[in-house]
NUPAPA-874149 format. One record per residue (C-alpha): residue in one letter; y, z, x; residue number from 1. Coordinates in steps of 0.1 Angstrom, whole numbers, always signed. Each point is the difference from the previous one (the first is absolute). Layout:
! residues N
{"A" {Y Z X} NUM}
...
! end
This chain:
! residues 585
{"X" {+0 +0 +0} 1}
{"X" {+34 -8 +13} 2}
{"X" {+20 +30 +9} 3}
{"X" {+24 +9 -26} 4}
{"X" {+37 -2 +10} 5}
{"X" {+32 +11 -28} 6}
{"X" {+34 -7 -3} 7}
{"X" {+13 +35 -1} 8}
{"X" {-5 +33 +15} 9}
{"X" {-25 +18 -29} 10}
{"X" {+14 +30 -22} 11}
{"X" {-18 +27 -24} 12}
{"X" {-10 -20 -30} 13}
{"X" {-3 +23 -33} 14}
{"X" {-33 +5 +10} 15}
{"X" {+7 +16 +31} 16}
{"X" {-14 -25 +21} 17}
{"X" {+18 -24 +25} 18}
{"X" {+12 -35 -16} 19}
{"X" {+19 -27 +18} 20}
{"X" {+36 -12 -3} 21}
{"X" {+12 +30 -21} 22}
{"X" {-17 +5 -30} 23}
{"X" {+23 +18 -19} 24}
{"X" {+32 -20 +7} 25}
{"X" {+17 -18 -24} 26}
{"X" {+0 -35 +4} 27}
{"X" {-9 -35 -17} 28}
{"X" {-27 -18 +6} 29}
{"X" {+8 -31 -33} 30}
{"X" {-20 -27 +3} 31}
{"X" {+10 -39 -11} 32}
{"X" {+21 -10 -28} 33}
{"X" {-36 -5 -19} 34}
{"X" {-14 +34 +8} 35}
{"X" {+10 +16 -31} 36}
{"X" {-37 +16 -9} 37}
{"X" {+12 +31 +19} 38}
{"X" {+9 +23 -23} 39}
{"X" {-30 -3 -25} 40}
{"X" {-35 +10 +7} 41}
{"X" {-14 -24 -24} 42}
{"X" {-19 -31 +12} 43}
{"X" {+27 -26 +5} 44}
{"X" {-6 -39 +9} 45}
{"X" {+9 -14 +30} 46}
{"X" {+42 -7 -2} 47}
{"X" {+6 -33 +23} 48}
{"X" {+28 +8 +23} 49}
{"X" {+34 -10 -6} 50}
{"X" {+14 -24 +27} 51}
{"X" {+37 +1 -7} 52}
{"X" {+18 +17 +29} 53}
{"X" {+35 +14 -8} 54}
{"X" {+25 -16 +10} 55}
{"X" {+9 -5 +33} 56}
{"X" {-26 +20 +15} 57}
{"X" {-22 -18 +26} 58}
{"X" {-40 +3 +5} 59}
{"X" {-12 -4 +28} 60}
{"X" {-10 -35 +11} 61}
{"X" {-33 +6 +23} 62}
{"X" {-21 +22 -27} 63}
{"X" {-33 +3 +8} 64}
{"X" {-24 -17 -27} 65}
{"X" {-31 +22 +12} 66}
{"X" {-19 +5 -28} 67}
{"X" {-6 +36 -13} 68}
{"X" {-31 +17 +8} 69}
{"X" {-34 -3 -27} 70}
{"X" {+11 +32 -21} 71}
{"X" {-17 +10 -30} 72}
{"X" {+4 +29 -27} 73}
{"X" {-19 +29 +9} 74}
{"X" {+9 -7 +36} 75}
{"X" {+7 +27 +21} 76}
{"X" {+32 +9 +28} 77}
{"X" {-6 +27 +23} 78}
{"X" {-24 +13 -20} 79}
{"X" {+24 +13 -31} 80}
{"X" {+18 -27 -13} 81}
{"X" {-21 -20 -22} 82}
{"X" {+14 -34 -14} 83}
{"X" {+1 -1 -42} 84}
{"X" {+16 -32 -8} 85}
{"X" {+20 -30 +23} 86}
{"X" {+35 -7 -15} 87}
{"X" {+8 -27 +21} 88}
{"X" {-14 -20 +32} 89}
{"X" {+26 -26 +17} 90}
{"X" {+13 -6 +35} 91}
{"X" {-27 +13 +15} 92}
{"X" {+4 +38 -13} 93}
{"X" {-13 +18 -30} 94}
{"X" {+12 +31 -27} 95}
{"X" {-24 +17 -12} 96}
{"X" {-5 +33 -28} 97}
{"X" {-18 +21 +18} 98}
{"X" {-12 +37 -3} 99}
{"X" {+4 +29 +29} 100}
{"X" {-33 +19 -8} 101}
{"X" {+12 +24 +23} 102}
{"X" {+28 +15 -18} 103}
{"X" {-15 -16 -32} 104}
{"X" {+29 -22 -12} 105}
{"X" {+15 -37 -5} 106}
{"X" {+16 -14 +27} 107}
{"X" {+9 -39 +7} 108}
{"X" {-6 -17 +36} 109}
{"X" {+10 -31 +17} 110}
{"X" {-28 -19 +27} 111}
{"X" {+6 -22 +27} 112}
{"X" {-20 -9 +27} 113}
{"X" {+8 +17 +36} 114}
{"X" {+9 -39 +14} 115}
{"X" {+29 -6 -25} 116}
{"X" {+30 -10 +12} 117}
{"X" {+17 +22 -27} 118}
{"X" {-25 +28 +7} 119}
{"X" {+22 +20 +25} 120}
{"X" {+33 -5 -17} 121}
{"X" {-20 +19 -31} 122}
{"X" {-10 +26 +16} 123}
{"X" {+37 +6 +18} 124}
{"X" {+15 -3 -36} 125}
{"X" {-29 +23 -18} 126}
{"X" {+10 +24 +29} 127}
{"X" {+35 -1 -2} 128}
{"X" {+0 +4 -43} 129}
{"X" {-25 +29 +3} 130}
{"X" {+28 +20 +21} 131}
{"X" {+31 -10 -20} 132}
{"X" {-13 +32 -21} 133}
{"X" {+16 -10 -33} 134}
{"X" {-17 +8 -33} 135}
{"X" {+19 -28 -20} 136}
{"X" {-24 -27 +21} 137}
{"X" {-35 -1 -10} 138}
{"X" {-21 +19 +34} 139}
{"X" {-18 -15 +29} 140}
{"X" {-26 +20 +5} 141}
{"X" {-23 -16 +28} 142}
{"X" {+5 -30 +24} 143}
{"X" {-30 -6 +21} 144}
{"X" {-17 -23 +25} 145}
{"X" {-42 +2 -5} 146}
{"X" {-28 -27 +3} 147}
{"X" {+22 -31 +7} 148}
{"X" {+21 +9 -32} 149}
{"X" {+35 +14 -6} 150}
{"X" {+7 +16 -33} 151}
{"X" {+26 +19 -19} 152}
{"X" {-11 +29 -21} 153}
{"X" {+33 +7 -24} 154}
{"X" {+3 +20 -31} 155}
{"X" {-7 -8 -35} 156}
{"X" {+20 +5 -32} 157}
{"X" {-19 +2 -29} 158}
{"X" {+24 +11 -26} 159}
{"X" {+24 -29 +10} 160}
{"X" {+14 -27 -11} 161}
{"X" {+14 -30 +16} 162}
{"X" {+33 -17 -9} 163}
{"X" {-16 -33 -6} 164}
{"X" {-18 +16 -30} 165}
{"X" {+27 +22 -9} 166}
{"X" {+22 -34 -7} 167}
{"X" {-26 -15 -16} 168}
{"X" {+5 +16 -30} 169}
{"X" {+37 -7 -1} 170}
{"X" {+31 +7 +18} 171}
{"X" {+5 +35 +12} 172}
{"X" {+33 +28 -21} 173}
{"X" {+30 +1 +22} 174}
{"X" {-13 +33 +10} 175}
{"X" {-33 -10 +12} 176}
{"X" {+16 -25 +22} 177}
{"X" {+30 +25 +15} 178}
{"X" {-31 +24 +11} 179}
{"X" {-23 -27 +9} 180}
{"X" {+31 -16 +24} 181}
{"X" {+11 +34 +10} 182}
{"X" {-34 +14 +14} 183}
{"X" {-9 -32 +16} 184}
{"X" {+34 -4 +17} 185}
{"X" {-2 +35 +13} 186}
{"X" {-36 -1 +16} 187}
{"X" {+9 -35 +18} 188}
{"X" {+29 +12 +14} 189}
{"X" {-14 +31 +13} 190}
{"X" {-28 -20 +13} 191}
{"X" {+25 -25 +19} 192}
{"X" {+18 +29 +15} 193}
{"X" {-33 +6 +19} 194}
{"X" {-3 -38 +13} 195}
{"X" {-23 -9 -31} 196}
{"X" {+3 -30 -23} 197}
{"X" {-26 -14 -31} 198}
{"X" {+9 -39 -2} 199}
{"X" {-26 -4 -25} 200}
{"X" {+16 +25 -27} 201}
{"X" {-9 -18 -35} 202}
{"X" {-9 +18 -36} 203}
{"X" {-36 -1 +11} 204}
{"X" {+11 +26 +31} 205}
{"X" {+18 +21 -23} 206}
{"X" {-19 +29 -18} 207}
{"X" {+10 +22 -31} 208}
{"X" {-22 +35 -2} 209}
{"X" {-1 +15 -29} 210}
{"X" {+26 +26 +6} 211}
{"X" {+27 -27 +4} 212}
{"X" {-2 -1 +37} 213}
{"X" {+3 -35 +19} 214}
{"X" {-23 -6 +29} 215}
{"X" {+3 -29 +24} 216}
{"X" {-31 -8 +17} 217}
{"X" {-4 -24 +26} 218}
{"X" {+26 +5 +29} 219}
{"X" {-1 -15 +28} 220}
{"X" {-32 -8 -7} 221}
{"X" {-4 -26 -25} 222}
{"X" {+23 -19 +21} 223}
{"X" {-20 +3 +34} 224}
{"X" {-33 -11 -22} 225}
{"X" {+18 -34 -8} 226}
{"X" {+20 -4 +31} 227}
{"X" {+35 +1 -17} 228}
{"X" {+26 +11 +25} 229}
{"X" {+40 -5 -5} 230}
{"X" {+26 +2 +24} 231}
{"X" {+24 +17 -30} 232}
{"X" {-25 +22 -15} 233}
{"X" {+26 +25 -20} 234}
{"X" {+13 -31 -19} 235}
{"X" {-34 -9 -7} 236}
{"X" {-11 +32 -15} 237}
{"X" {+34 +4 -19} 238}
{"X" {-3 -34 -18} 239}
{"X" {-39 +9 -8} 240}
{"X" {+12 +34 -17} 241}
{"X" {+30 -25 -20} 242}
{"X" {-26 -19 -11} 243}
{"X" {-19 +28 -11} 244}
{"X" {+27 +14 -21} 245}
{"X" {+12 -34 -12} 246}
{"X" {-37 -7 -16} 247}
{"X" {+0 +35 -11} 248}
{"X" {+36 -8 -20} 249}
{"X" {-7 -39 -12} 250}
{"X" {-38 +0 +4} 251}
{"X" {+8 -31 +22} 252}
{"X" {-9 -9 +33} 253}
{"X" {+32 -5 +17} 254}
{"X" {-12 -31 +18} 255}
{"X" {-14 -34 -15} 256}
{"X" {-37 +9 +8} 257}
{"X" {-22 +15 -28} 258}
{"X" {-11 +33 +23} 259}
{"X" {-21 +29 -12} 260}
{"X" {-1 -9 -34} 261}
{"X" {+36 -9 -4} 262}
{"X" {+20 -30 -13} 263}
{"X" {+24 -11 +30} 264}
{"X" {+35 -16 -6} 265}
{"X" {+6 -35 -6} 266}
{"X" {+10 -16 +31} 267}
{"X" {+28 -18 -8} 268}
{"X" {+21 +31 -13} 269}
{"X" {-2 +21 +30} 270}
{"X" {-2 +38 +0} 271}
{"X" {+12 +12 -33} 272}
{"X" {+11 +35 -4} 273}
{"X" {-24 +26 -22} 274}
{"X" {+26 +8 -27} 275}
{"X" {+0 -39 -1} 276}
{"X" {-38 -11 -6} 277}
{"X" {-5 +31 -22} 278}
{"X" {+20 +14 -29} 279}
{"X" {+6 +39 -2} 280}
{"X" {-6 +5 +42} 281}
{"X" {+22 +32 +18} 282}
{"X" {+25 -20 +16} 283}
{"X" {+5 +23 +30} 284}
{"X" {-36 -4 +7} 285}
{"X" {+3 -34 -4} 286}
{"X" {+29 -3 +28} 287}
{"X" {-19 +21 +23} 288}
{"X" {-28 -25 -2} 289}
{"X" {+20 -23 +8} 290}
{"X" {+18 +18 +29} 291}
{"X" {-37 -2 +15} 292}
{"X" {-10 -36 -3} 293}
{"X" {+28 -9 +24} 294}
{"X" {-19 -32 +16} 295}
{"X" {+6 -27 -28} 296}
{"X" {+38 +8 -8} 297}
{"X" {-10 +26 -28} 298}
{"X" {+33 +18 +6} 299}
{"X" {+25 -30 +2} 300}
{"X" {+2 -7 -33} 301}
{"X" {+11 +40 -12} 302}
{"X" {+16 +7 +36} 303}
{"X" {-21 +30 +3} 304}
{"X" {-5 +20 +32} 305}
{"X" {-34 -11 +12} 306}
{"X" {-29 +30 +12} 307}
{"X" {-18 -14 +35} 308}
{"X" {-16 +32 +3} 309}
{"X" {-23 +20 -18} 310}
{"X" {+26 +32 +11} 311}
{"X" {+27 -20 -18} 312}
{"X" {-21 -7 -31} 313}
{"X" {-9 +32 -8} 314}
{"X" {+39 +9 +5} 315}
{"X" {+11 -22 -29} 316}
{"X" {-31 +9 -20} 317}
{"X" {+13 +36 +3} 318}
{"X" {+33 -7 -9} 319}
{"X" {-5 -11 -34} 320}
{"X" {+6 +22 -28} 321}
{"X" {-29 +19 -15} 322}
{"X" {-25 -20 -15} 323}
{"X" {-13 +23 -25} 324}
{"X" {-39 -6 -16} 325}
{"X" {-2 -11 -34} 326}
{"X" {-7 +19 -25} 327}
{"X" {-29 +5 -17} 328}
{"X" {+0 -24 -30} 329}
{"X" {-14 +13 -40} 330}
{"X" {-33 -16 -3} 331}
{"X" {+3 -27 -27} 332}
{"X" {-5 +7 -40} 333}
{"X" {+0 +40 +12} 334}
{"X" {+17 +20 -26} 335}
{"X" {+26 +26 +13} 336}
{"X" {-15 +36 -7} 337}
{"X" {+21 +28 -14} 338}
{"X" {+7 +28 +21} 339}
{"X" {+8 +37 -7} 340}
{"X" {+25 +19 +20} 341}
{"X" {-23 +36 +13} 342}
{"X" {+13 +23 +23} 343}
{"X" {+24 -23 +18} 344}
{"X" {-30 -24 +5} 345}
{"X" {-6 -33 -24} 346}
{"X" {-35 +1 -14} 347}
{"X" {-22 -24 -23} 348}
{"X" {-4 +16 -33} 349}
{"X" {-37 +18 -5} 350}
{"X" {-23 -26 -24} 351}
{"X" {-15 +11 -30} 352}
{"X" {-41 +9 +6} 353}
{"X" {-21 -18 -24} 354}
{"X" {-29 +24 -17} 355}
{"X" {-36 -1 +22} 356}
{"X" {-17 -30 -12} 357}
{"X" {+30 -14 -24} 358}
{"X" {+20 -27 +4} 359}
{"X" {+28 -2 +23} 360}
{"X" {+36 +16 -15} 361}
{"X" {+30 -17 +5} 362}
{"X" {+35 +16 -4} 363}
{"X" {+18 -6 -23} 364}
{"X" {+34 -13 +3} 365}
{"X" {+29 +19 -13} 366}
{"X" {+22 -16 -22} 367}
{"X" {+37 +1 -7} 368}
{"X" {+11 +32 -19} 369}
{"X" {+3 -3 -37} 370}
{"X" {+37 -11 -13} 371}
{"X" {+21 +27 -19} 372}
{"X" {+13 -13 -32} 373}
{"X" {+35 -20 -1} 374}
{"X" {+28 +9 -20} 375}
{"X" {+17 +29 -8} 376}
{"X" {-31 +21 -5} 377}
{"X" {-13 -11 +33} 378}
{"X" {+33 +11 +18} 379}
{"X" {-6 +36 -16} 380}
{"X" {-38 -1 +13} 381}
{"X" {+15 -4 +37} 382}
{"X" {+27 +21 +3} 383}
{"X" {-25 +28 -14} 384}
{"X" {-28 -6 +24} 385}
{"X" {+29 -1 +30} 386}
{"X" {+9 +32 -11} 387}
{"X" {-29 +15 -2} 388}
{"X" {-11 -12 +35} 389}
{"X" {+31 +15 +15} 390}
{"X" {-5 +34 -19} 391}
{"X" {-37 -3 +17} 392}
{"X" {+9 -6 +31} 393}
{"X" {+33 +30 +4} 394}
{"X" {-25 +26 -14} 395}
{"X" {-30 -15 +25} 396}
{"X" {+29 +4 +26} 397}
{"X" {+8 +29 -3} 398}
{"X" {-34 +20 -4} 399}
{"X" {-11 -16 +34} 400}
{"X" {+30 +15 +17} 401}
{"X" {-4 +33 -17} 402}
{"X" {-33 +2 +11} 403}
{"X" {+5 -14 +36} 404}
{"X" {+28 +30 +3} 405}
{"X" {-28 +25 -15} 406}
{"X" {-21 -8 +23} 407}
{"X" {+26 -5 +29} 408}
{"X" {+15 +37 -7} 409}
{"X" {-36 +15 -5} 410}
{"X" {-9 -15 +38} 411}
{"X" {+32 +20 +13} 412}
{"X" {-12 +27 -14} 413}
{"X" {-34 +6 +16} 414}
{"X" {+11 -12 +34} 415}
{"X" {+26 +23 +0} 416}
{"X" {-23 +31 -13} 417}
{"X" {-19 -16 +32} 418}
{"X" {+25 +4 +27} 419}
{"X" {+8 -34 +2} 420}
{"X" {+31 -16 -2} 421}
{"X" {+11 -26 -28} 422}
{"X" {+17 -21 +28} 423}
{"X" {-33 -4 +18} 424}
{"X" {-22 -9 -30} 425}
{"X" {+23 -26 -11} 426}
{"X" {-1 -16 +32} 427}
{"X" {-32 -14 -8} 428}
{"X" {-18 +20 +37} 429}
{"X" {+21 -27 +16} 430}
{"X" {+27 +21 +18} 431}
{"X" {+0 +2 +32} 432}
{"X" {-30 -25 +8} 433}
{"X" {-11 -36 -10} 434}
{"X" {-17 +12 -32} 435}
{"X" {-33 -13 +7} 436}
{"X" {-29 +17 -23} 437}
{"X" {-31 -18 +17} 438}
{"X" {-12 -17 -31} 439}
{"X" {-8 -38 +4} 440}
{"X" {+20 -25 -16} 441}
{"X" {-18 -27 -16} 442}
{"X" {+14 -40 +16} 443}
{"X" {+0 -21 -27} 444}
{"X" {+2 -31 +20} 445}
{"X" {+6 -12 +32} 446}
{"X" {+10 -33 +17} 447}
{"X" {+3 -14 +34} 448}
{"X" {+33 -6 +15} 449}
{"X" {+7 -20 +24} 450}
{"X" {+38 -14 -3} 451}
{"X" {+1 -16 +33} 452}
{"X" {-30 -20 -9} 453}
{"X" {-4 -26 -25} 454}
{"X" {-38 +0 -11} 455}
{"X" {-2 +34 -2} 456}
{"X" {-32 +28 +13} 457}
{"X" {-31 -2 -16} 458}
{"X" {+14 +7 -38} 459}
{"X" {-41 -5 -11} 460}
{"X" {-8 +34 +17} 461}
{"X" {+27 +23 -4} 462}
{"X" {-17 +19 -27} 463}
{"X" {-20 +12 +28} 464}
{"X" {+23 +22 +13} 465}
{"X" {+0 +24 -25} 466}
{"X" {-34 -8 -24} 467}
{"X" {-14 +40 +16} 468}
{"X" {-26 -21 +21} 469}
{"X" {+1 +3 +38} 470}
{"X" {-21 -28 +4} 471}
{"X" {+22 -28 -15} 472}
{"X" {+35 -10 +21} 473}
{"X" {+26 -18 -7} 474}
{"X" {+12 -18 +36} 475}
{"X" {+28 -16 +12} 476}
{"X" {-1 -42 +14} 477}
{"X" {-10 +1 +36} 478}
{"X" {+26 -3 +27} 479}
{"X" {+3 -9 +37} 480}
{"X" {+18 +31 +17} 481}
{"X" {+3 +41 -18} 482}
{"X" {+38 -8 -9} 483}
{"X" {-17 -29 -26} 484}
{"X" {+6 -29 +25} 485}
{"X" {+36 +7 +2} 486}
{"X" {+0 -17 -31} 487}
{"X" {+18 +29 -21} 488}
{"X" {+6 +37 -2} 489}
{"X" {-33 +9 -21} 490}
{"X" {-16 -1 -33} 491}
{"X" {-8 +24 -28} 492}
{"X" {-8 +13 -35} 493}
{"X" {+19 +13 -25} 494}
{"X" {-14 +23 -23} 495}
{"X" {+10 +4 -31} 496}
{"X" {-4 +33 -15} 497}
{"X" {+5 -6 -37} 498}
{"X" {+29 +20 -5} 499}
{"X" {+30 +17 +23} 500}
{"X" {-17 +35 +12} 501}
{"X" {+0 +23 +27} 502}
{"X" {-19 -19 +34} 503}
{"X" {-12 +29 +22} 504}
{"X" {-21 -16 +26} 505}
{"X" {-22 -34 +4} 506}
{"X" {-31 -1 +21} 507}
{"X" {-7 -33 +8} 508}
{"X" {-37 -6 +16} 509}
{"X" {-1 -27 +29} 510}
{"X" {-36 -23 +11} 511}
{"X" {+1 -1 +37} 512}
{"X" {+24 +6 +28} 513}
{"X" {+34 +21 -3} 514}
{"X" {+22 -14 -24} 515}
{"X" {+39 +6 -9} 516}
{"X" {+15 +2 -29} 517}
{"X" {+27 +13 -23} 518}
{"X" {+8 +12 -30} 519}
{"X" {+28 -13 -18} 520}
{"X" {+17 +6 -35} 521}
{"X" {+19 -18 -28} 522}
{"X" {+14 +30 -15} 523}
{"X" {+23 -10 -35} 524}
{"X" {-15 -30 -3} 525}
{"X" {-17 -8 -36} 526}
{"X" {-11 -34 +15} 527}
{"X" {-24 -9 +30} 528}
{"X" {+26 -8 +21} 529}
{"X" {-11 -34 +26} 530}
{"X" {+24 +1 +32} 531}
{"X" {-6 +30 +25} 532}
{"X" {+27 +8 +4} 533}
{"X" {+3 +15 -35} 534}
{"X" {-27 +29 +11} 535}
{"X" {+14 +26 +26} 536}
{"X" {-25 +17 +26} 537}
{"X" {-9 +32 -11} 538}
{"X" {-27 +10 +25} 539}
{"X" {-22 -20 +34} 540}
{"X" {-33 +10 +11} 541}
{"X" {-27 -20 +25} 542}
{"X" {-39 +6 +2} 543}
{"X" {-32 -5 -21} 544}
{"X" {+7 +23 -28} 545}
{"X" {+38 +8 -2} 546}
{"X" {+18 +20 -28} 547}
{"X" {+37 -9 -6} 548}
{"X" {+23 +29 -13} 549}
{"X" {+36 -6 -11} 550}
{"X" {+19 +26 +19} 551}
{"X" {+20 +5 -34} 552}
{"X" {-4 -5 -39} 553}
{"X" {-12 -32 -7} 554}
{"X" {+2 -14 -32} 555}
{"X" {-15 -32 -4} 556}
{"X" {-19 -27 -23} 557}
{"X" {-4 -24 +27} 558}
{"X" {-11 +8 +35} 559}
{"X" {-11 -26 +32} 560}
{"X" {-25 +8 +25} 561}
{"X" {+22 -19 +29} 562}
{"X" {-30 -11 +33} 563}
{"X" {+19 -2 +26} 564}
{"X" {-26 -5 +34} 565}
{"X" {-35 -13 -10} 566}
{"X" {-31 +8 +18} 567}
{"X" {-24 -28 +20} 568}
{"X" {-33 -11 -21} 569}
{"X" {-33 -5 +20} 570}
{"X" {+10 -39 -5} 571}
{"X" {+32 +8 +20} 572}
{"X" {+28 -6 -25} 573}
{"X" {+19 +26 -16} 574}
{"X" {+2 +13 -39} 575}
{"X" {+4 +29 -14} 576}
{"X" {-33 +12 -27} 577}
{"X" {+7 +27 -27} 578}
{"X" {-27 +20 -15} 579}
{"X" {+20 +24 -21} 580}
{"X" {+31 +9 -11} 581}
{"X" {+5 +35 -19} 582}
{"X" {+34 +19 -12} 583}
{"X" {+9 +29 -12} 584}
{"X" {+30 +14 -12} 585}
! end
């Protein structure tokens, strides 16, 4: 057997043995335009690859044509990777679906043969992706040289979903696109600020998990597979990402090829804005699309400041005002319910119970009070019954404060027969201290806050928090660095306590690493209020279990537990996991 040779020096893998080229960094490791079966375990077909280069960019011109070694499913790599399915074979390499029975999961692989003339370019890119350590790119996770074969073990996404079938079903809401632009713009210009570039960056690279996150896979790699190289690589990458956006916008390709399942433009019209070839498109995402495409003249015709950087690009997409999601619309022919107002909560009304074994009872609906008699005789009736209602309610007055005095003087009484002073019982036992009596306080809802953000924290799992079972967690999206990527100053629930009360303390319970947070108030307010700035801090605490005590009266309806650091995750990206929130006045 040949001896073995890797691209990297090894690291810990999570099974505690050695793995080449940095397992656990984050890095992408995208195939071709065509290898979209990535993110699905089911059995796919073969995709033929797409052969369309971007524009500009430059393959090489002595590629190997070596054909790719006899590989089969079932087919073993260093004893632990066995081959499922072959997505696509071309150019003298192969992708394959492949299963690490090792750490028993799904992971995709690339195979050359050892003599390709492309062979050591991939492993210099797999090695150089694996240590950009960035979770927004989909992970390298092995490069290695074995048995006259070089192959790329990278990670696999099973939960997600490529653009090219996200714009299949239609174009994407102004706020899918601003997020979509934004994340991608962010990652590539982080990654060309450590010397990396993409060049094949197309919806089929482009990934959407099911927590709204974006991942790019394929840098560097994808283009050292096919040979593409470019002497203005940031340009390159910038106009990919406008293209993205602008078939996001116009579900258009923004050229005059039909490319991954898109209609190109006519060729005799040029490049046509988005708000142009579609009705109803966000304008200012349209004019940073076209600040991107800069090569064919896009922004001559609007004199717009063109992006030729990825930096740049995310710039302008940041500068646009918030793009806010949309809302969630009535389903179609549903009736709006009646509500009840209940203890400064809206509730449906309770439905009548059929009998066991009867037919079911519906309510019947109350119908307009019966008319009082016109004419003179009717006045009469009306002026009697107003009287008499006013007469009820003066004498049903004026018992209720006699008896609220009775019972106010009789109080006085025994505490002063007691030794206790009427100042001090009227006071509620709040004098002097925050007036906390230690019984819990029921949250009648809760919801996560994020007003930096624009898609929100995990609004499905919220309940979590505070359902009295430690096992279930609501958690926050995952970020690259404690401080949540630099992104914004933290995120939070706001709980809302049914009614203004006494808040004595709030233990919050944390899953994993220490954690900080704080507590924060909306005291006055009637309505959940939705800028943070409208709730003042009221107490801080950091660890695993932390309880948060105003150091004065609080009296509040509304409350926000504020995260302010997040611990790391065994995946190593940071969010923040809550088991239980409880508090007591």
């Amino acid at each position: 057997m040949a001896e073995r040779s890797t691209a990297a020096v090894g690291v810990a893998n999570e099974s505690g043995d050695t793995q080449p080229l940095a397992a656990q960094a984050d890095s992408a490791t995208a195939d071709d335009a065509t290898d979209r079966g990535e993110e699905n375990d089911a059995p796919q077909q073969t995709i033929p690859e797409e052969t369309a280069e971007l524009p500009d960019s430059k393959p090489e011109k002595s590629a190997q044509s070596t054909e790719p070694p006899e590989l089969h499913s079932g087919h073993k790599l260093a004893r632990r990777y066995r081959l499922e399915e072959c997505l696509t074979r071309i150019d003298g390499f192969s992708s394959w679906r492949a299963v690490d029975e090792k750490l028993r999961r799904a992971v995709g692989i690339h195979i050359l043969p050892a003599d390709h003339s492309r062979a050591r370019p991939v492993l210099a890119a797999a090695r150089s992706a694996a240590l950009l350590g960035d979770p927004r790119f989909v992970q390298v996770l092995d490069a290695v040289e074995e048995n006259d074969l070089v192959y790329v073990i990278h990670e696999w996404l099973p939960d997600a979903t490529d653009l090219t079938a996200i714009l299949a079903a239609g174009p994407q809401e102004a706020h899918d696109c601003y997020q979509m632009a934004s994340q991608v713009a962010q990652a590539m210009a982080a990654a060309h600020r450590e010397g990396l570039a993409h060049l094949r960056l197309s919806p089929d690279c482009v990934l959407r998990t099911e927590s709204g996150q974006y991942r790019i896979r394929g840098l560097a790699v994808a283009a050292a597979l096919h040979g593409v190289s470019s002497e203005r690589p940031q340009r390159e990458d910038t106009e990919a990402i406008g293209a993205l956006l602008y078939a996001s916008l116009a579900q258009r390709w923004p050229y005059p090829e039909d490319q991954y399942g898109l209609t190109g433009l006519p060729k005799d019209v040029g490049l046509v804005a988005p708000d142009q070839v579609r009705a109803r498109v966000h304008r200012g995402l349209s004019e940073v699309a076209m600040r991107a495409l800069v090569n064919d003249g896009a922004t001559a015709s609007r004199e717009l400041q063109p992006c030729a950087t990825p930096e740049e690009l995310a710039k302008a997409i940041a500068a646009l005002p918030k793009i806010r999601p949309p809302e969630a619309a009535r389903p179609p022919g549903s009736p709006y319910q009646r509500t009840t107002y209940q203890q400064g909560s809206y509730r449906q009304p309770p439905a009548r119970q059929s009998p066991p074994g009867g037919p079911p009872t519906t309510a019947l609906a109350a119908g307009p009070p019966p008319a009082l008699p016109g004419g003179r005789t009717g006045k009469a009736l009306k002026w009697a019954v107003s009287s008499l209602l006013i007469a009820a309610l003066g004498l049903g007055s004026w018992q209720l404060a006699d008896t609220l005095m009775n019972r106010q003087n009789q109080s006085q009484d025994n505490n002063t027969s007691a030794g206790a002073s009427p100042s001090a019982s009227d006071s509620g036992g709040t004098s002097g201290g925050t007036g906390t009596s230690g019984r819990p306080v029921v949250i009648s809802g809760a919801k996560d806050f994020d007003p930096e953000g624009t898609d929100g924290e995990n609004a499905k799992s919220v309940a979590n928090a505070y359902d009295g079972n430690a096992s279930t967690y609501w958690e926050t999206m995952w970020y690259s660095r404690a401080d949540f990527g630099g992104l914004k100053s933290g995120v939070g629930l706001i709980l809302d306590l049914g009614k203004s009360q006494h808040v004595g303390s709030v233990k919050v319970d944390f899953i994993g690493d220490t954690t900080s947070v704080e507590l924060r108030a909306a005291s006055g307010s009637s309505t959940m209020p939705t800028s943070l700035s409208d709730y003042s801090k009221v107490a801080s605490g950091t660890g695993t279990t932390v309880t948060l005590k105003p150091d004065k009266t609080l009296k509040a309806r509304y409350v926000l537990v504020w995260l302010t650091n997040l611990p790391q995750t065994s995946d190593g990206t940071y969010r923040g996991r809550i088991s239980e929130i409880n508090v007591t006045s």
